[in-house]
Biopython code that builds the backbone (N, CA, C, O; Angstrom):
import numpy as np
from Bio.PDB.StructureBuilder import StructureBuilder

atoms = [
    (1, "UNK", "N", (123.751, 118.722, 99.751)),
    (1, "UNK", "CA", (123.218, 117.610, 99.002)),
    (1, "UNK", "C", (121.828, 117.223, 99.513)),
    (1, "UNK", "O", (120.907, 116.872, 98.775)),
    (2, "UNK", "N", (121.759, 117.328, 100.969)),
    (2, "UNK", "CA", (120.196, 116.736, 101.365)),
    (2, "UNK", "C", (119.473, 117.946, 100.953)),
    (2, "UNK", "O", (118.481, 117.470, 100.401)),
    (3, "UNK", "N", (119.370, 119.232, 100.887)),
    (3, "UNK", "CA", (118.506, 120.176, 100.373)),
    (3, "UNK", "C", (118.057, 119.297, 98.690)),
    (3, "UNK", "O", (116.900, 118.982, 98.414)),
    (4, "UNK", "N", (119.082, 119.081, 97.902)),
    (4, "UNK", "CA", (118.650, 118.389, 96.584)),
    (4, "UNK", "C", (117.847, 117.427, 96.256)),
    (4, "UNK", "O", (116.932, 117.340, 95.436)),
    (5, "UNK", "N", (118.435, 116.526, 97.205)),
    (5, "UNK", "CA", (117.386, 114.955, 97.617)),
    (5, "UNK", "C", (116.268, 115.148, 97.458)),
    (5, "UNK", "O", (115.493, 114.833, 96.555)),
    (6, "UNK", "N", (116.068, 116.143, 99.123)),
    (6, "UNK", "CA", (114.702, 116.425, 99.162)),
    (6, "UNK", "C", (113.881, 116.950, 98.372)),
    (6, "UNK", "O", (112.732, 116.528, 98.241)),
    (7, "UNK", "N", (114.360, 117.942, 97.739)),
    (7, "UNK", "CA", (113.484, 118.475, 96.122)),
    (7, "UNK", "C", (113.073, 117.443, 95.167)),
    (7, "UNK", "O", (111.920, 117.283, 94.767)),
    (8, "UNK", "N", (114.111, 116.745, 94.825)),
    (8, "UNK", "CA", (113.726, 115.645, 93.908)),
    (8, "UNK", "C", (112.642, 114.625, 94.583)),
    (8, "UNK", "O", (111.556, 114.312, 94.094)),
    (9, "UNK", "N", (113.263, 114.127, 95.974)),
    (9, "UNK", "CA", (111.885, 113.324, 96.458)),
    (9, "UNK", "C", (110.335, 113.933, 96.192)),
    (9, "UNK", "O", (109.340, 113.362, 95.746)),
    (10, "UNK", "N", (110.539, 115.366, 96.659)),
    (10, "UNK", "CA", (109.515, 115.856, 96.636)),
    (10, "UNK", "C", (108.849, 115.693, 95.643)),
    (10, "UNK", "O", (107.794, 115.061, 95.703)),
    (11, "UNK", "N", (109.482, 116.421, 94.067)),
    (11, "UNK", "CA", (108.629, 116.213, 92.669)),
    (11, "UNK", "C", (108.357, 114.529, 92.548)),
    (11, "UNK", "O", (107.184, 114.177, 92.422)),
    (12, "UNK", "N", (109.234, 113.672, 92.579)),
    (12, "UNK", "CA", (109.135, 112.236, 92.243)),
    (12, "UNK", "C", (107.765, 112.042, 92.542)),
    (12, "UNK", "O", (106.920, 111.767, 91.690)),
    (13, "UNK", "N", (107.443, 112.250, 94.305)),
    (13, "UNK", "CA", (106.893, 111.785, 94.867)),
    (13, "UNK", "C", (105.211, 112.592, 94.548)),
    (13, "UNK", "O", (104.287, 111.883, 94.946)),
    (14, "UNK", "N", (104.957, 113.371, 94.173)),
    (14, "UNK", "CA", (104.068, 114.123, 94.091)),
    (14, "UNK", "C", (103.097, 113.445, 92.727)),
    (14, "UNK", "O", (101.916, 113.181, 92.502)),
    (15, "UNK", "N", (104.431, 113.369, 92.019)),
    (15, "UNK", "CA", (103.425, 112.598, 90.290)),
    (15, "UNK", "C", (103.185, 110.928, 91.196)),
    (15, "UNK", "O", (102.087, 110.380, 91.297)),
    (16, "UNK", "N", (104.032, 110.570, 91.564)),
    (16, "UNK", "CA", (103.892, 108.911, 92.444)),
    (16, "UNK", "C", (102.482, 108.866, 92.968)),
    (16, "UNK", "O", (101.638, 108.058, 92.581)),
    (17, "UNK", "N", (102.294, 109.798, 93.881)),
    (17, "UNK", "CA", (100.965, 109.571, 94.747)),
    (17, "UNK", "C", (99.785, 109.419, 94.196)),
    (17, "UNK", "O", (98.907, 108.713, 94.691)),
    (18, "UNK", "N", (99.619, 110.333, 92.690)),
    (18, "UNK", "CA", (98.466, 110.237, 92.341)),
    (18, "UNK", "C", (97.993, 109.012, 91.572)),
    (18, "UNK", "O", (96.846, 108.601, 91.751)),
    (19, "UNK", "N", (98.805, 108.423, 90.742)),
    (19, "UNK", "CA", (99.149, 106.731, 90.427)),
    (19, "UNK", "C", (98.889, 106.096, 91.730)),
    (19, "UNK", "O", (97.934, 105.324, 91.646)),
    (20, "UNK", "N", (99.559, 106.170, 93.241)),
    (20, "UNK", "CA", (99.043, 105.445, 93.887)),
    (20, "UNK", "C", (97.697, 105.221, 94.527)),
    (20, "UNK", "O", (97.073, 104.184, 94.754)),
    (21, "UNK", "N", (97.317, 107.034, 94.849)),
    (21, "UNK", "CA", (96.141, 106.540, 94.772)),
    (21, "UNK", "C", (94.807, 106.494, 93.975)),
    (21, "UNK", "O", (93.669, 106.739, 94.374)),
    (22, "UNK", "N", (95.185, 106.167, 92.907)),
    (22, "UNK", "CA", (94.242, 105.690, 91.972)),
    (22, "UNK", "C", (94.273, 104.151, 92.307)),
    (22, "UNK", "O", (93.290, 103.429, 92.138)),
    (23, "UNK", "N", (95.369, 103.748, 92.750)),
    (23, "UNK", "CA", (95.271, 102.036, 92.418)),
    (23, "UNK", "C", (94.593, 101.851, 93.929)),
    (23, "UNK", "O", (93.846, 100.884, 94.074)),
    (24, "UNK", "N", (94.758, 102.486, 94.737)),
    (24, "UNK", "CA", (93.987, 102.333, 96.014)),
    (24, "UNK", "C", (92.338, 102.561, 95.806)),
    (24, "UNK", "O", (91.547, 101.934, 96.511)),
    (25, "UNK", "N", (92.027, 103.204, 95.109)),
    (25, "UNK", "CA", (90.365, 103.456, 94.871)),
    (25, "UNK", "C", (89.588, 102.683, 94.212)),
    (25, "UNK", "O", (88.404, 102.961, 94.019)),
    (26, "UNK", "N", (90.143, 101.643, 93.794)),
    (26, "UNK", "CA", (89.269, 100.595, 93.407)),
    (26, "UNK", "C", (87.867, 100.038, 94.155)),
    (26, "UNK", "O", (86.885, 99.528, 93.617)),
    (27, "UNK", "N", (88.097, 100.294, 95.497)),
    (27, "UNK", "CA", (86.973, 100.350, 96.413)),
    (27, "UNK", "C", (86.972, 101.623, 96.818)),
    (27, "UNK", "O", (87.808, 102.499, 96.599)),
    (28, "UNK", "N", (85.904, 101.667, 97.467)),
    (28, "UNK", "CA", (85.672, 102.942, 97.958)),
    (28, "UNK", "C", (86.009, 103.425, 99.079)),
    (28, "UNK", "O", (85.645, 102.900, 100.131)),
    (29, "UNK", "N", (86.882, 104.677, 99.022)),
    (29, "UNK", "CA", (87.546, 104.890, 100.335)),
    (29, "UNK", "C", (87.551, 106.144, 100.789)),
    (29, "UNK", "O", (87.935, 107.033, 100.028)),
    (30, "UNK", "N", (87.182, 106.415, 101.938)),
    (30, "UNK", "CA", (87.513, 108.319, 102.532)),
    (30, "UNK", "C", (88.577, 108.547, 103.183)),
    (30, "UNK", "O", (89.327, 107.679, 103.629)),
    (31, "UNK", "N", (88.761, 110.153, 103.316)),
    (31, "UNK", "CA", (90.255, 110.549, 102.867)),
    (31, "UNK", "C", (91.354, 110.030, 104.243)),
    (31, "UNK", "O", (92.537, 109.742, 104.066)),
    (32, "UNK", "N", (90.659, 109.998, 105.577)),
    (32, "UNK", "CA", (91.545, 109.263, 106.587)),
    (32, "UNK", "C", (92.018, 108.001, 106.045)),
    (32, "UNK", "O", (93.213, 107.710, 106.081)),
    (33, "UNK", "N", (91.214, 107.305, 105.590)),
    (33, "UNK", "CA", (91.500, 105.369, 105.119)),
    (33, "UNK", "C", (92.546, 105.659, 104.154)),
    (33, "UNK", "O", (93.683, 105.228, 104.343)),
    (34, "UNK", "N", (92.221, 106.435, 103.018)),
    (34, "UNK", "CA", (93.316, 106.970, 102.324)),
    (34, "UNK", "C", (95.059, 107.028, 102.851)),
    (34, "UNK", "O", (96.056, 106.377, 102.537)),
    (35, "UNK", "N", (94.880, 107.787, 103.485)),
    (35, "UNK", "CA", (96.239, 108.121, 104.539)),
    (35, "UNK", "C", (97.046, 107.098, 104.936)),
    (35, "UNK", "O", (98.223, 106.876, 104.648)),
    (36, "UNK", "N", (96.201, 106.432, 105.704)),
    (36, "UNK", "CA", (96.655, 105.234, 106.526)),
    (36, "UNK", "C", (96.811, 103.822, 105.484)),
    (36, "UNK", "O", (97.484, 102.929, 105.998)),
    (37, "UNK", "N", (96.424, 103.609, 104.487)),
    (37, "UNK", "CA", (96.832, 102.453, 103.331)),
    (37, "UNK", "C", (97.307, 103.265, 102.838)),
    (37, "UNK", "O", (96.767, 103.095, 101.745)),
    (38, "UNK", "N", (98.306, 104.604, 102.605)),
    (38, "UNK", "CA", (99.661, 104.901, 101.478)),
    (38, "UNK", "C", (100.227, 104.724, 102.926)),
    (38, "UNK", "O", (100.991, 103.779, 102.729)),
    (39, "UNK", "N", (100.304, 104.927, 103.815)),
    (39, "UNK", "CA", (101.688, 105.135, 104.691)),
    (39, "UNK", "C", (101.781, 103.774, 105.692)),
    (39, "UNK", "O", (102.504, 103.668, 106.682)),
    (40, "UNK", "N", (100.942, 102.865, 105.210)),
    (40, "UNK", "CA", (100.823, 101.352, 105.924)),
    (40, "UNK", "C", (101.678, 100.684, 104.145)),
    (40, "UNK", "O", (102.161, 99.553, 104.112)),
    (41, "UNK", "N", (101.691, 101.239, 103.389)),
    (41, "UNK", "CA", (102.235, 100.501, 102.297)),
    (41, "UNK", "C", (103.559, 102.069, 101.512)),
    (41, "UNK", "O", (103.871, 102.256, 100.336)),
    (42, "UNK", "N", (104.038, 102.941, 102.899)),
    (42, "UNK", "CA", (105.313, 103.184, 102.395)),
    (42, "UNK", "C", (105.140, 104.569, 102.012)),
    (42, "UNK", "O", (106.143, 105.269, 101.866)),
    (43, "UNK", "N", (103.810, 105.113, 101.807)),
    (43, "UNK", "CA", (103.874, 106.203, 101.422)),
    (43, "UNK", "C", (103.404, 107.591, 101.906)),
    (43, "UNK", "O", (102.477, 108.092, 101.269)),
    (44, "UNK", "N", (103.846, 108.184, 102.802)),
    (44, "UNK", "CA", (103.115, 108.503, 103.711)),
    (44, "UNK", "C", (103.107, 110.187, 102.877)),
    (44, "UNK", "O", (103.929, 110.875, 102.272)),
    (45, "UNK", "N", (101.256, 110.327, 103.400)),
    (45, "UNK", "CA", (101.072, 111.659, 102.681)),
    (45, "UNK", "C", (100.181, 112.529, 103.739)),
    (45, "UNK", "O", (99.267, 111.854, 104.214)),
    (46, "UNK", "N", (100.241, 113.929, 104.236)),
    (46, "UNK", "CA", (99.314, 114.473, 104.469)),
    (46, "UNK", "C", (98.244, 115.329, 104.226)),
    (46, "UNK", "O", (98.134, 115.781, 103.087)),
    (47, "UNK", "N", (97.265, 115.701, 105.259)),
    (47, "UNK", "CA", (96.226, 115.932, 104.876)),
    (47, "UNK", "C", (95.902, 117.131, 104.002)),
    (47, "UNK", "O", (94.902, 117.214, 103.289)),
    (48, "UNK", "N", (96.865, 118.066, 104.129)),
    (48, "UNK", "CA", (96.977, 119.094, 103.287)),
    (48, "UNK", "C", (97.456, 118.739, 101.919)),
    (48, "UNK", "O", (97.185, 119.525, 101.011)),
    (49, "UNK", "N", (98.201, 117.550, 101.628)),
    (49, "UNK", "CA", (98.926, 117.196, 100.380)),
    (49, "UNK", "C", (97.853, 116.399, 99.787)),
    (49, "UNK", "O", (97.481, 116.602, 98.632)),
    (50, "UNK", "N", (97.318, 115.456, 100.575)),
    (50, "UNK", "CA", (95.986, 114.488, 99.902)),
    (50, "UNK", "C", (94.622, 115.366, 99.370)),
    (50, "UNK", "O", (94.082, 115.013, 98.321)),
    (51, "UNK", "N", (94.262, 116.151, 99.891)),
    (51, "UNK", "CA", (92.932, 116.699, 99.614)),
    (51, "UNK", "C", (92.746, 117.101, 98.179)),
    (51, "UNK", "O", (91.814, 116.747, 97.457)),
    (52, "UNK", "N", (93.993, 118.074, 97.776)),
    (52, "UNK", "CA", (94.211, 118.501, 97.054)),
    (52, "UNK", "C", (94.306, 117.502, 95.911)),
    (52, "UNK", "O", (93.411, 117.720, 95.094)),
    (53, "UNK", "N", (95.174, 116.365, 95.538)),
    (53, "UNK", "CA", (95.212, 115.899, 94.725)),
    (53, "UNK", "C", (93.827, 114.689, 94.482)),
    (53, "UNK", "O", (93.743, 114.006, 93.462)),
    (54, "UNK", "N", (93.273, 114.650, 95.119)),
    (54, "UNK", "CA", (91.607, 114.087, 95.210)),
    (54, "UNK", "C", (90.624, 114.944, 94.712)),
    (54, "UNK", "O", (89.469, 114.560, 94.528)),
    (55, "UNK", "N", (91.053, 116.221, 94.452)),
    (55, "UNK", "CA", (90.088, 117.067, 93.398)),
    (55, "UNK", "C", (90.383, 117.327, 92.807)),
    (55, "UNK", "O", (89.535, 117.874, 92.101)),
    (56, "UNK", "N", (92.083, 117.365, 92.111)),
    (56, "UNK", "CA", (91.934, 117.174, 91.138)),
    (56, "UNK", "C", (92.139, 116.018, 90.030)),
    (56, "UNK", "O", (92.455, 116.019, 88.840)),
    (57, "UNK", "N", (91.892, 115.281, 90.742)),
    (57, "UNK", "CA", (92.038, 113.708, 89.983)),
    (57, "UNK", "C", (90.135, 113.669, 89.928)),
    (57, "UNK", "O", (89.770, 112.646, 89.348)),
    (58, "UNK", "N", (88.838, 114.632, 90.447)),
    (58, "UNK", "CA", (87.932, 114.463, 90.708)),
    (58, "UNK", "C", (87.608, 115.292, 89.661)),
    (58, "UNK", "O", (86.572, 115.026, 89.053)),
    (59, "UNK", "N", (88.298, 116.286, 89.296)),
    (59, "UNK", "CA", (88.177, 117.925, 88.495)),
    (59, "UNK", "C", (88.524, 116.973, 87.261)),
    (59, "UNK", "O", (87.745, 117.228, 86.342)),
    (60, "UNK", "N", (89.320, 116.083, 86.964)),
    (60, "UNK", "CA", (89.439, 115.674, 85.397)),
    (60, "UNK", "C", (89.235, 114.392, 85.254)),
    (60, "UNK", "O", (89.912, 113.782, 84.426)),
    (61, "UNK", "N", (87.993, 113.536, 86.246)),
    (61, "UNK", "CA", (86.716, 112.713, 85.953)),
    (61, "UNK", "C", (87.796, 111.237, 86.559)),
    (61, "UNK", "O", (87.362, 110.142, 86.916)),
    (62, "UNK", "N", (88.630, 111.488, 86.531)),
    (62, "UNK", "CA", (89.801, 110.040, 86.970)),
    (62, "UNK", "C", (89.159, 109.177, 88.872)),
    (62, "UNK", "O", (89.303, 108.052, 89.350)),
    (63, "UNK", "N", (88.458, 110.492, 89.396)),
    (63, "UNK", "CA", (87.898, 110.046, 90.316)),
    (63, "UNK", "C", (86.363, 110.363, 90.493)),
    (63, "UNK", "O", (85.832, 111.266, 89.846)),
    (64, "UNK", "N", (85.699, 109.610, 91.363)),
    (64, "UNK", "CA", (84.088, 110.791, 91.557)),
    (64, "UNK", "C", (84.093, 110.557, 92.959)),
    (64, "UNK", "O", (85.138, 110.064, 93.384)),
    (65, "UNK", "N", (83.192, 110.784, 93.787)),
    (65, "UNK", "CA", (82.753, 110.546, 95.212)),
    (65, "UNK", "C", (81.475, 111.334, 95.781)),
    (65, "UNK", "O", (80.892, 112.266, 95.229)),
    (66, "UNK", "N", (81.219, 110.820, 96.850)),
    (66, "UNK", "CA", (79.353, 110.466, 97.304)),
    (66, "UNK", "C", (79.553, 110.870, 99.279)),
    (66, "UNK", "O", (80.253, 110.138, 99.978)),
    (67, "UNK", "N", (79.065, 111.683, 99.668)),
    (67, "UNK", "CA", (79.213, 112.094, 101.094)),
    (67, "UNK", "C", (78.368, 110.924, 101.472)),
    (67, "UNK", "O", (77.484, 110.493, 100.731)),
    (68, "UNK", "N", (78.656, 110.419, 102.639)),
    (68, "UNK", "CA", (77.795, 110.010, 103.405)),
    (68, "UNK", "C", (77.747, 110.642, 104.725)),
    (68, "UNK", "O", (78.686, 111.253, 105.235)),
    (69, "UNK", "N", (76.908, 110.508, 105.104)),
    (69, "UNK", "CA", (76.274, 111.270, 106.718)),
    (69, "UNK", "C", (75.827, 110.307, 107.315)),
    (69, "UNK", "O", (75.455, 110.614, 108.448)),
    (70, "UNK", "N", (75.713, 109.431, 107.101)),
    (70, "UNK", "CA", (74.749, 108.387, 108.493)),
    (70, "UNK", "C", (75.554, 108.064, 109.686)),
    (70, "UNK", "O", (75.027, 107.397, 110.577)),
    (71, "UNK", "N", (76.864, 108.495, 109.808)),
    (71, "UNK", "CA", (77.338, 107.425, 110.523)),
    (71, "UNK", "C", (77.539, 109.117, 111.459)),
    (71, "UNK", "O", (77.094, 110.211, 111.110)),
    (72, "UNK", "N", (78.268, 108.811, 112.557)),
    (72, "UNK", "CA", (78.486, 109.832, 113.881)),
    (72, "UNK", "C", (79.280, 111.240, 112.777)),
    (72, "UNK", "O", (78.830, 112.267, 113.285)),
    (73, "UNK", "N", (79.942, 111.539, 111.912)),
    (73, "UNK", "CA", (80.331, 112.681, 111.132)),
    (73, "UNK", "C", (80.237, 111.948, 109.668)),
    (73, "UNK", "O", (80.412, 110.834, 109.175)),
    (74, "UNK", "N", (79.895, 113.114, 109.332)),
    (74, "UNK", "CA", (80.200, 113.157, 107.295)),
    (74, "UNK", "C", (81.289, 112.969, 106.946)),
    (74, "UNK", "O", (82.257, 113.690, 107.189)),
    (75, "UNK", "N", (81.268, 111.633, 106.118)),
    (75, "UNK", "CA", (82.158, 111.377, 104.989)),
    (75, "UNK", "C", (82.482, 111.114, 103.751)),
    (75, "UNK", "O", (82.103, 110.047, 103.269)),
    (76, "UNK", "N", (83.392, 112.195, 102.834)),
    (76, "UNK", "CA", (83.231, 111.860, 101.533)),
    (76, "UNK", "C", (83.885, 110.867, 101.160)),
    (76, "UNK", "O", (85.101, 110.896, 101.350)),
    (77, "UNK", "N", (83.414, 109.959, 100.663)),
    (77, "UNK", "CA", (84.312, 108.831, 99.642)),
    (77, "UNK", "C", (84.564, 109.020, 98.278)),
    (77, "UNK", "O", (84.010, 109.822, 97.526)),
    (78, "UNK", "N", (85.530, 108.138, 98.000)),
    (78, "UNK", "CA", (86.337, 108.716, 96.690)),
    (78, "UNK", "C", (86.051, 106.890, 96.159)),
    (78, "UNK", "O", (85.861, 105.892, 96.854)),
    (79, "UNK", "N", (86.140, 107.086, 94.451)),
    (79, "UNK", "CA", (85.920, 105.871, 94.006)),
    (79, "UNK", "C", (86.705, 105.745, 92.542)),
    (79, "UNK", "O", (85.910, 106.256, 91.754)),
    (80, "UNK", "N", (87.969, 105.280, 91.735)),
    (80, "UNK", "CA", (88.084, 105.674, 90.598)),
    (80, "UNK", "C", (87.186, 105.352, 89.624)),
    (80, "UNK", "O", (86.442, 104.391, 89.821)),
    (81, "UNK", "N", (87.102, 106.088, 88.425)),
    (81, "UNK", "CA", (85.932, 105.887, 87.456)),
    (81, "UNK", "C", (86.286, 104.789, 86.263)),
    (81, "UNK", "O", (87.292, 104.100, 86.435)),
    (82, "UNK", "N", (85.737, 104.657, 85.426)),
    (82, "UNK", "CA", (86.159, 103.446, 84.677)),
    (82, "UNK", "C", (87.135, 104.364, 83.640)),
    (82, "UNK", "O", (87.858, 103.634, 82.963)),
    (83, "UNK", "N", (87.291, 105.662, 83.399)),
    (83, "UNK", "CA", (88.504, 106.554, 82.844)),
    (83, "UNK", "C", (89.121, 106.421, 83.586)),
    (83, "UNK", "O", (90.086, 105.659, 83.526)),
    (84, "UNK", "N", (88.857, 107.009, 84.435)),
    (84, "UNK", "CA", (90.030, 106.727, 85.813)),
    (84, "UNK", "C", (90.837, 105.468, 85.596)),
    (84, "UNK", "O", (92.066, 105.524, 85.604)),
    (85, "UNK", "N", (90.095, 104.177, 85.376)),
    (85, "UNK", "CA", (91.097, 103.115, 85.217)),
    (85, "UNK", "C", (91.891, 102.763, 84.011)),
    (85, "UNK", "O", (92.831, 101.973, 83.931)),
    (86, "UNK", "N", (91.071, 103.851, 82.632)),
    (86, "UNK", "CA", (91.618, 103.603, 81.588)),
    (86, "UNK", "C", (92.760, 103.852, 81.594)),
    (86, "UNK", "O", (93.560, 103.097, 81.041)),
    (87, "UNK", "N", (93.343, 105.570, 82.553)),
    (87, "UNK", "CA", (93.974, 106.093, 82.538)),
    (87, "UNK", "C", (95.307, 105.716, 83.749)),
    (87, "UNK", "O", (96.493, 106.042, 83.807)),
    (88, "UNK", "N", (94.699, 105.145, 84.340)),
    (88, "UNK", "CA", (95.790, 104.479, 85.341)),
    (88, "UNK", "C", (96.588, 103.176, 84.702)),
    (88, "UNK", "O", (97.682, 102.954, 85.220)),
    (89, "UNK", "N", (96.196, 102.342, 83.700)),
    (89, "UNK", "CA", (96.930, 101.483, 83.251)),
    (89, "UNK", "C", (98.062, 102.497, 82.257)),
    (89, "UNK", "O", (99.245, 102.347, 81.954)),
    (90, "UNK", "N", (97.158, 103.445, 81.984)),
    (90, "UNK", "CA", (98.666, 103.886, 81.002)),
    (90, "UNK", "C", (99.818, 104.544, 81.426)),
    (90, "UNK", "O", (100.924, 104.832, 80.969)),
    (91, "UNK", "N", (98.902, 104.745, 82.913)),
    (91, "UNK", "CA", (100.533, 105.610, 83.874)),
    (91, "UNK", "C", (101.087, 104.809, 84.293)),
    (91, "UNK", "O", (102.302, 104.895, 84.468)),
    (92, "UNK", "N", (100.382, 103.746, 84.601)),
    (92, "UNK", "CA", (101.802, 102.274, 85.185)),
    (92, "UNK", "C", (102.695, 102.155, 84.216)),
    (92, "UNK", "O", (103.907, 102.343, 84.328)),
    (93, "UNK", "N", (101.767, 101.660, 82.703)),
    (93, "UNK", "CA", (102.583, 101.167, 82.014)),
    (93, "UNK", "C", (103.649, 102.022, 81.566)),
    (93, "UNK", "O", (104.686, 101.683, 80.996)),
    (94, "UNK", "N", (103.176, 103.441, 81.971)),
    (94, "UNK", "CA", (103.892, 104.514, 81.289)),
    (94, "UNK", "C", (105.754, 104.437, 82.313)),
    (94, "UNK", "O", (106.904, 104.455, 81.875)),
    (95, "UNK", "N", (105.038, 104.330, 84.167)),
    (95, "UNK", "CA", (106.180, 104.560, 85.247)),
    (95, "UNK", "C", (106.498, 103.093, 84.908)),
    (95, "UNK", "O", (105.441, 102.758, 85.443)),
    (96, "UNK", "N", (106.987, 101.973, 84.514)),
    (96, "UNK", "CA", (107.240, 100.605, 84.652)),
    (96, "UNK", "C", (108.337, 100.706, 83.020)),
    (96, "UNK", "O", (109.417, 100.160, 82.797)),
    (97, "UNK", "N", (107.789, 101.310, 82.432)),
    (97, "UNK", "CA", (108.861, 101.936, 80.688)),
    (97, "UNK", "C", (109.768, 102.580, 81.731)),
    (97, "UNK", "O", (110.428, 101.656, 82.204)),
    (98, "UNK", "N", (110.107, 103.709, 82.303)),
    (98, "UNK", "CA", (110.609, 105.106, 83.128)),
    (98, "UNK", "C", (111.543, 103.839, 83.414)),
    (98, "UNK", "O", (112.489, 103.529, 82.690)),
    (99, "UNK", "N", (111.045, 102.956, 84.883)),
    (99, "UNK", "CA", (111.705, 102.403, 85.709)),
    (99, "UNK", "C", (113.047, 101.585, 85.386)),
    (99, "UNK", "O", (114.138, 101.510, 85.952)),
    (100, "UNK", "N", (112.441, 100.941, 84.107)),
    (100, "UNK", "CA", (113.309, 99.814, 83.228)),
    (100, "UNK", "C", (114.055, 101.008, 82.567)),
    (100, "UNK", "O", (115.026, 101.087, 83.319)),
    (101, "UNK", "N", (114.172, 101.715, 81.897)),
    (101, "UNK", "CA", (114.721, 102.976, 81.448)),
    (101, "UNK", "C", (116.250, 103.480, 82.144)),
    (101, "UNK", "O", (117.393, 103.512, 81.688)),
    (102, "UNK", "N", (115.739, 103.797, 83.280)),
    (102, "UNK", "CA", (116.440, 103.953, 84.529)),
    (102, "UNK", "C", (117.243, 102.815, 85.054)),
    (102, "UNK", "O", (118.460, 103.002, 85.067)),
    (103, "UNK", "N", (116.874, 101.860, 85.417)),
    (103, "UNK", "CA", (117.444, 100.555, 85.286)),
    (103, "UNK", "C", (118.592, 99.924, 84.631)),
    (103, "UNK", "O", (119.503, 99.324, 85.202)),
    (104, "UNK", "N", (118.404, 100.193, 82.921)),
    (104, "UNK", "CA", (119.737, 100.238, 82.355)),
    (104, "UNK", "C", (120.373, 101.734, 82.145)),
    (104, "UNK", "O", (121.358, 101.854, 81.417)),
    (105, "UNK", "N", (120.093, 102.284, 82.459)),
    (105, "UNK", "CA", (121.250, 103.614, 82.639)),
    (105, "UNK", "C", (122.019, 103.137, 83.675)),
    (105, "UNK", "O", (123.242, 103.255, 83.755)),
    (106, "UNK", "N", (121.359, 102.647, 84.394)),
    (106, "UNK", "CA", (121.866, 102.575, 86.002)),
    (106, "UNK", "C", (123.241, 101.421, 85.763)),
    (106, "UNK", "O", (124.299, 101.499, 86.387)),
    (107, "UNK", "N", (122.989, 100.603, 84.947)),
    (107, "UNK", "CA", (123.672, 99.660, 84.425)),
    (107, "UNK", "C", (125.007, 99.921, 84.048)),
    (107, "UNK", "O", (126.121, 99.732, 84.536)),
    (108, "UNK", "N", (124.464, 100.492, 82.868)),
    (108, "UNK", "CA", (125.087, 101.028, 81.956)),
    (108, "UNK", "C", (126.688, 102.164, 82.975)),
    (108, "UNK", "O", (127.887, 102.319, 82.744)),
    (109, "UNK", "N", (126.010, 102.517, 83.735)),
    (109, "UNK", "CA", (126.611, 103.601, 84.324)),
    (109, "UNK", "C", (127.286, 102.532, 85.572)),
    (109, "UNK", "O", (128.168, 102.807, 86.385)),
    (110, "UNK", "N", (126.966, 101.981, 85.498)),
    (110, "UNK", "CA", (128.046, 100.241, 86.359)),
    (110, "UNK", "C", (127.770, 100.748, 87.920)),
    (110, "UNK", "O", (128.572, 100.820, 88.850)),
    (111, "UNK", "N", (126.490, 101.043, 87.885)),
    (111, "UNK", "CA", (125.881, 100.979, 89.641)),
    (111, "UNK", "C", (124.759, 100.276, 90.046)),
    (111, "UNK", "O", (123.904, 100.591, 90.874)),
    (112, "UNK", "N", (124.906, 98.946, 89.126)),
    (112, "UNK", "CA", (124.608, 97.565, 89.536)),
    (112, "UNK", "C", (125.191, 96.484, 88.992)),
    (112, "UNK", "O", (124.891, 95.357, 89.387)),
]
sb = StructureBuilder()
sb.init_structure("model")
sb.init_model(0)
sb.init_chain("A")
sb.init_seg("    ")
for serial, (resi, resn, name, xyz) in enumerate(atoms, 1):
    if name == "N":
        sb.init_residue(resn, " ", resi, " ")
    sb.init_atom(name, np.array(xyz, "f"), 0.0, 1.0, " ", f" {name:<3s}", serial, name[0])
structure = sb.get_structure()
């Protein structure tokens, strides 16, 4: 059964992150700060799992970002775009339909 869990966490969690961090990029943030506000608020992702989904949330305009160098190493920041935000209200509203969905099944199925 935990082999199953974990699969399912896994997919759940994979479409989850990129919704989350879109709602995190409202300011501008690089990819360590990233890390540490999903897994200070529950969601903990690494660096091999984050990079990846930061280009391509960058590859289909939902994000952009700007290196900076001034400081002791280079860092890219990530920022969502105003698509980016068009498109993030419709995945909330889209996971918040899902949730309530789920919710009365859950009901329904008398496991609450």
């Amino acid at each position: 059964m935990d082999e199953i869990l974990e699969r399912f966490e896994t997919e759940v969690k994979r479409g989850m992150m990129q919704v989350a961090i879109m709602c995190l990029l409202e300011q501008e943030r690089y990819g360590y700060d990233i890390i540490k506000s999903l897994k200070d608020n529950g969601l903990g992702v690494e660096e091999g799992t984050l990079y990846p989904i930061l280009r391509r949330l960058e590859d289909e305009r939902l994000l952009t970002s700007r290196w900076e160098t001034a400081g002791p190493r280079p860092r890219k920041y990530y920022v969502i775009t105003a698509y980016g935000k068009e498109v993030r209200v419709k995945l909330l509203a889209s996971l918040k339909a899902f949730g309530g969905a789920i919710e009365r099944l859950e009901r329904e199925a008398g496991g609450v």
